[in-house]
C-alpha positions as CSV (number, residue, x, y, z in Angstrom):
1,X,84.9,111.5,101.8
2,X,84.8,115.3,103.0
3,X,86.5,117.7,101.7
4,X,89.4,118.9,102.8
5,X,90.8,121.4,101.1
6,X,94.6,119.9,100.2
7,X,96.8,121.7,97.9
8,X,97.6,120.0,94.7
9,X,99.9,117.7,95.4
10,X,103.1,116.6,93.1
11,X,104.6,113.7,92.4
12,X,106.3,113.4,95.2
13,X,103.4,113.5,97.4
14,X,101.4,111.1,95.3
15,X,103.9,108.2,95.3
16,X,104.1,108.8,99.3
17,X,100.5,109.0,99.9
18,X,100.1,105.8,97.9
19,X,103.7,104.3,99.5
20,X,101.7,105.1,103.3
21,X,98.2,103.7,102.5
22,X,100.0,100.5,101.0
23,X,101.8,99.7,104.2
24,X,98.6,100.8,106.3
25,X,96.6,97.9,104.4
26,X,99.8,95.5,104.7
27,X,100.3,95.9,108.1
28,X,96.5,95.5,109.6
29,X,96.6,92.3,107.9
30,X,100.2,90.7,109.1
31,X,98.9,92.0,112.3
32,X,95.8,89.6,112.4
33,X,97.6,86.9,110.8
34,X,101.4,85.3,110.9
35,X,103.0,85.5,107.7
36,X,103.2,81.5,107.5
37,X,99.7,81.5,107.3
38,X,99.5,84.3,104.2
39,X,100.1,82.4,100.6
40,X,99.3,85.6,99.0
41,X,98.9,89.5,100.4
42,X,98.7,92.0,97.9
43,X,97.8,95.6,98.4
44,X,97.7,97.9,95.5
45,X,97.1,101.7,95.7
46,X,96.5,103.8,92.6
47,X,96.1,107.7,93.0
48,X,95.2,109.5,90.3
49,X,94.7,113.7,89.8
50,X,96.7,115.9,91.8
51,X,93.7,118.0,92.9
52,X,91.6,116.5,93.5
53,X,93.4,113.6,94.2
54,X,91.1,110.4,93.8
55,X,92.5,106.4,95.4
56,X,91.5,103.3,94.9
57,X,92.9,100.6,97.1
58,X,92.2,96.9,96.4
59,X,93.6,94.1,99.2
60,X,94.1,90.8,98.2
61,X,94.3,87.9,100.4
62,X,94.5,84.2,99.8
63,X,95.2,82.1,103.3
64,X,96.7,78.5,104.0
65,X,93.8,76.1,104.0
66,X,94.7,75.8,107.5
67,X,92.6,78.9,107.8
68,X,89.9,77.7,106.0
69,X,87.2,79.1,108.8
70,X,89.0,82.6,109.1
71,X,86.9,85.5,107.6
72,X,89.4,86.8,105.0
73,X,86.4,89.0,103.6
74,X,86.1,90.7,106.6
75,X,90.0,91.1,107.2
76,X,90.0,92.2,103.4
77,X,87.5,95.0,104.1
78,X,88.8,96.1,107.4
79,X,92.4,96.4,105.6
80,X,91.2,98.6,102.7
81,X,89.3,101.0,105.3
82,X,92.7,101.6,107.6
83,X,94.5,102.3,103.7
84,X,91.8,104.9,103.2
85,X,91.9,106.3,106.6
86,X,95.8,106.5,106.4
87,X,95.3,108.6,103.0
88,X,93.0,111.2,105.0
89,X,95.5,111.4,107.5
90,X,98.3,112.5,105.2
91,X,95.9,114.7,103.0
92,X,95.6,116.2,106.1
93,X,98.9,116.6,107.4
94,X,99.8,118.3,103.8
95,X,96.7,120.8,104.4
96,X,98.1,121.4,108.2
97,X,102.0,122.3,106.5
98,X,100.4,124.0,103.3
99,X,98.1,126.8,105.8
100,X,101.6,127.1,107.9
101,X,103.5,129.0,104.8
């Protein structure tokens, strides 16, 4: 990833950042597949460093066997990727308020 010159960022911000990419990785998936289908969905987000701040997001999906020709790897990958792109986007919007003051 680029850099982007954030500020450091406090708690606050961390648990936010990591609350944001969460849901970003939760809702691509529930929005390819119906929530009857999902045995298991978990997305985890750890952030650690305040400057620089370095994530790690790991999506886990485990389908009804009703889906058993569904490409979960795929879905997986694609849901980690919009979790990473939502964490640029509020590192961003922090640098955007922290060159306003």
């Amino acid at each position: 990833m680029e850099e982007i010159g954030i500020p450091e960022l406090d708690l606050e911000q961390v648990v936010e950042l990591c609350e944001r990419a969460e849901q970003a990785g939760r809702d691509y998936v529930l929005s390819q597949v119906s929530t009857s289908r999902i045995v298991t969905l978990d997305v985890t987000v750890d952030a650690e460093g305040t400057k620089p701040v370095t994530a790690k997001v790991e999506v886990r999906v485990v389908l009804s066997p009703l889906m058993k020709d569904f490409d979960v790897e795929a879905l997986t990958k694609e849901a980690t990727k919009r979790a990473f792109a939502e964490i640029e986007e509020y590192l961003r919007e922090l640098k955007c308020k922290s060159t306003k003051y």
